[in-house]
N, C-alpha and C positions, 0 to 999 in steps of 0.2 A: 553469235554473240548475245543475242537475245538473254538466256538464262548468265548469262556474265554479268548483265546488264544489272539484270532484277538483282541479283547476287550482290552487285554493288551498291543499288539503292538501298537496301534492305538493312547491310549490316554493315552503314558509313562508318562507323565509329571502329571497326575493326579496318577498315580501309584506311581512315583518314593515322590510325596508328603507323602501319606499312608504310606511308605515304611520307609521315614525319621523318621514321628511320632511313628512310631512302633520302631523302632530302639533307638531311642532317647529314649521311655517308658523304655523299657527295659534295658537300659544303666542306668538308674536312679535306677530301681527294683533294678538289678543286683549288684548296688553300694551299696546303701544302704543294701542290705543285707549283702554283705564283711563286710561294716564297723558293723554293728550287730555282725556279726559273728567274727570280731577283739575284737571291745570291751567285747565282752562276755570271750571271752579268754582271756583277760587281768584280767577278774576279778576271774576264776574257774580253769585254766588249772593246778596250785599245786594241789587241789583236789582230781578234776578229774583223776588225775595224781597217784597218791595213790595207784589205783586197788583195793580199797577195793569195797566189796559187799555191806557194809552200814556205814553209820556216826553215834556215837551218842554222842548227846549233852546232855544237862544239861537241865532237863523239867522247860519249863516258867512259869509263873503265871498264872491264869485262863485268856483265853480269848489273853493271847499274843503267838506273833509266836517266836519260839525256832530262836537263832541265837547265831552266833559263838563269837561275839564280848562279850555277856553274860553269856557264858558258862563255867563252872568251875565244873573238875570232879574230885574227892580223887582217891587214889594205890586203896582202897577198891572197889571203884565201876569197876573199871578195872582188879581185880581178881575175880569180881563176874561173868564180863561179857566172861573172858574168860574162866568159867567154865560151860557154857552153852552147853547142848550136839547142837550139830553140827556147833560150829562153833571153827574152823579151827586155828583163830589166832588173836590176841588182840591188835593193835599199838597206846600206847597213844601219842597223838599230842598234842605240844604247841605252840599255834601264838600269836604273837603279833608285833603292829607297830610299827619301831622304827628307829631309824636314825644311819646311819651307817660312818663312817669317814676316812680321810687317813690324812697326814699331808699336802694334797694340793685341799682336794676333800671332799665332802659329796653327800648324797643320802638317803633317804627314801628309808627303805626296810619293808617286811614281812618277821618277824622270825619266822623261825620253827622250831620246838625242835622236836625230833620224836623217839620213843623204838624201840629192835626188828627188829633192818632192818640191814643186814648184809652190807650195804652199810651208815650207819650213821655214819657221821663225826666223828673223836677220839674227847674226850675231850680238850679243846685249840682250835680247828681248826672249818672251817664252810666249806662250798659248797658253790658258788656264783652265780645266773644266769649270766648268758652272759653278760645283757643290767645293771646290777651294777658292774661288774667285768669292764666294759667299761666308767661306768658313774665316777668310783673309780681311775680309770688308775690301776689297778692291776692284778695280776696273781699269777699263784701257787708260792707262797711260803712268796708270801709278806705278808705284815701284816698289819689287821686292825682296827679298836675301836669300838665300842659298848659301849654307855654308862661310859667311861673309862676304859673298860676291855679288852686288848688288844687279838687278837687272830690272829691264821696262815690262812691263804688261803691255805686250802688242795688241793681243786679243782675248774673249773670251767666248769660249763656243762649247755647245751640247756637252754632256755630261758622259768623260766616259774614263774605266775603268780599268785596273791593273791589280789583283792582291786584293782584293776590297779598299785601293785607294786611287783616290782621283788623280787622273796623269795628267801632265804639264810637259808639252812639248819644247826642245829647244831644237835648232841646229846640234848635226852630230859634232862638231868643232866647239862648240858652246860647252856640250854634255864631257868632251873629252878635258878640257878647260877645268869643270866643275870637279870633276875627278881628279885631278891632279892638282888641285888646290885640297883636298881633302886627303891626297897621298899615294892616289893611283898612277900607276904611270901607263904607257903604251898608247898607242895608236889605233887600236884594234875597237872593237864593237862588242857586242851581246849577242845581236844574232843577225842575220840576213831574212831580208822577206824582201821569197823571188815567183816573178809574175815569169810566166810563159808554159811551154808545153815539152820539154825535153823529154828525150828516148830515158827508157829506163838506163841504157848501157851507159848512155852520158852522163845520168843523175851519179850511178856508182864509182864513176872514174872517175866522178869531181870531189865524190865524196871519201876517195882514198889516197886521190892526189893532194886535198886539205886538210883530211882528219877530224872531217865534219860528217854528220849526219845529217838527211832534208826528211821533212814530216810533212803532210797535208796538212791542213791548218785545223780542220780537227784532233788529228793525233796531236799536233801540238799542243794541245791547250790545256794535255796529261802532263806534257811540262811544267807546269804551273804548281807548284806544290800544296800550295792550299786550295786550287779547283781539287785537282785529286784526290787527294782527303776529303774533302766536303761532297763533293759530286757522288760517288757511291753509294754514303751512306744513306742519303736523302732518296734518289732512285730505289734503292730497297725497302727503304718507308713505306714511301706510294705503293713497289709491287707487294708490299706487304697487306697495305690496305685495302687494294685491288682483291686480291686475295680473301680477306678475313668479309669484305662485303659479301661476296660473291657465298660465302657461306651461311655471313646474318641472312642477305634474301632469300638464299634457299632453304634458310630453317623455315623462314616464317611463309613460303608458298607448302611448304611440305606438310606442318601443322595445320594449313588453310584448305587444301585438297584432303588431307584424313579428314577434318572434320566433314566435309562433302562426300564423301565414301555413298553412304545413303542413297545420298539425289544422285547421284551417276548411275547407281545399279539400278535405283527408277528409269534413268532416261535411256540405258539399256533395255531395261525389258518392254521399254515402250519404240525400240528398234532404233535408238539414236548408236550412230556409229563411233568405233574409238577414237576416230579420224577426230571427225568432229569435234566430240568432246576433248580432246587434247588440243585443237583450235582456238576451242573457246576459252579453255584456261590459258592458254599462251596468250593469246588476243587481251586477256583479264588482265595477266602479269602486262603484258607489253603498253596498257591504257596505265595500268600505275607507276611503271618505272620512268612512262616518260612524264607524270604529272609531279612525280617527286624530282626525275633527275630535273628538270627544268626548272623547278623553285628551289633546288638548293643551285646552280648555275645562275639562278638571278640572285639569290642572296649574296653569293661569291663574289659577282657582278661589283652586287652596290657596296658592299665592303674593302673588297681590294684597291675598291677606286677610293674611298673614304681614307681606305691606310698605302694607299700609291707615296702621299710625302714622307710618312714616316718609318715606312718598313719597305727594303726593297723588293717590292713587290711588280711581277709583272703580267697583266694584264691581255689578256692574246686569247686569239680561239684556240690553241695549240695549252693554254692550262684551265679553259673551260669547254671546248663544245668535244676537245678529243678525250677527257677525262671521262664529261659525260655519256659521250658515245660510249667508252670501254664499259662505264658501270651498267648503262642498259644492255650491253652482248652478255657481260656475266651475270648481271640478272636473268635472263633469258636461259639461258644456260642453268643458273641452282635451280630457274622453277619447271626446265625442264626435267632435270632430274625428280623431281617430287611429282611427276606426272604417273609412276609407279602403281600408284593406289586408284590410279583412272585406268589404265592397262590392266588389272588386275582385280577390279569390280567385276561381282559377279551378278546377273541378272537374278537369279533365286535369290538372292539378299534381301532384293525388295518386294519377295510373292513369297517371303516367310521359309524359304526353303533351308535354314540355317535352325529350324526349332522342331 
């Protein structure tokens, strides 16, 4: 690394350039992936949230995809499902969207109605996330409307998510109540979320004896119609980005080693090996990508936390140190490729043998 070394002392200003765009790339990766990773939780973290092993829904029509907004299950298929050997426990769930009110305030929420949970609201009363107990001006004990049906603020706990809107748990009795004041009728649920470990053969015989479908809780959350739509697009973004870095780096080591053509067929004829020399520019590359990828990761750092209340943004080694790692491999990688003109230095270059 010695001549890497000198090479960087010498010509900072074309370093500290590289150094900018690296940083800068990153700082963009890095972003966008938070805001990926906010919105996605804006739209799954009730779900998610659950701990159940699988969802199931209500099987679609030929050739469509099962989703929660469609889904409608009877007490029956939820006695069928929870007599499946191996599986552990049965929670039927009710959502639906609906607008929630105070006498000086309204909100958009996700309701949820939910069995079986030894922490489900009594009847009368709901659970509020955080960001509608805030948007409502209210707290335990007050009181709010649903559709005309007035109810208690039993609790208010962590902030979480359905659709990009804050849910508000009820008892499933409460939610089916709400429903049928609004005009729905029936007995049944939205969906089941089921803990335990059932045979495949079991899963399919419950699932044709009800005319429902079961999903891992990741496949589920393609249920979601606006995860799906949103989730794609933004994934492509990033491998787009990923992508179009990996080419800016490699333009600018490719540009960086021609320029050095010269001193390589120097340190050739002076019997430095191609090993070597390919070392030390990788060793060059690998000193700048991590001095870049690292200051555009701290600047991510301190902004995402700056815009944490305002933008859902989320914060994790998983939308800064794996972003960074990826953009130092594909750095490594474009400045591999530009190593061409150090493989292909010729020692007479530099003893005149080209005039």
């Amino acid at each position: 690394m010695f001549v890497a070394w000198r090479d960087m002392r010498f010509a900072t200003g074309r370093f500290v350039l590289i150094g900018a765009v690296v940083a800068l790339i990153t700082l963009l990766v890095g972003f966008l992936s938070g805001l990926t990773a906010g919105l996605a939780n804006q739209n799954i973290s009730a779900i998610t949230g659950l701990g159940a092993s699988s969802i199931v829904l209500a099987a679609p029509s030929d050739g469509e995809q099962a989703t929660f907004a469609d889904s409608a299950i009877d007490a029956d298929a939820a006695t069928t499902w929870a007599a499946v050997p191996g599986v552990d426990g049965v929670q039927e769930l009710g959502i639906s969207q609906t607008r929630m009110t105070t006498d000086d305030a309204r909100t958009s929420v996700a309701l949820f109605g939910i069995s079986g949970d030894a922490v489900v609201p009594a009847d009368g009363t709901v659970r509020l996330s955080r960001t509608a107990a805030e948007a409502l001006h209210v707290s335990r004990g007050d009181t709010v409307s649903i559709g005309g049906s007035e109810l208690e603020v039993g609790s208010v706990v962590n902030d979480q998510w359905y659709s990009h809107t804050p849910v508000v748990w009820t008892s499933l009795s409460e939610w089916r109540s709400l429903q049928a004041a609004q005009g729905s009728t029936g007995d049944g649920a939205t969906a089941l979320a089921v803990t335990g470990n059932p045979s495949a053969d079991a899963v399919t015989g419950a699932e044709q004896a009800t005319g429902t479908v079961s999903k891992d809780v990741l496949s589920s959350l393609l249920a979601i119609g606006s995860f799906r739509s949103e989730i794609g697009s933004l994934l492509l973004m990033v491998a787009m980005l990923f992508g179009i870095s990996a080419l800016v780096i490699g333009a600018f080591f490719t540009v960086w080693t021609m320029q050095r053509a010269g001193d390589v067929a120097i340190l050739k004829a002076l019997g430095a090996t191609t090993r070597r020399l390919s070392l030390d520019a990788l060793g060059q590359a690998l000193v700048l990508l991590v001095l870049g990828v690292g200051l555009g990761i701290g600047i991510t750092a301190a902004l995402g936390s700056a815009a944490g209340t305002a933008l859902p943004f989320v914060l994790s080694p998983l939308t800064t140190l794996v972003p960074g790692a990826i953009m130092i491999a594909l750095g490594l990688i474009g400045a591999a490729f530009a190593l061409r003109s150090i493989l292909s230095a010729d020692p007479l270059t530099a003893l005149g043998g080209n005039r």
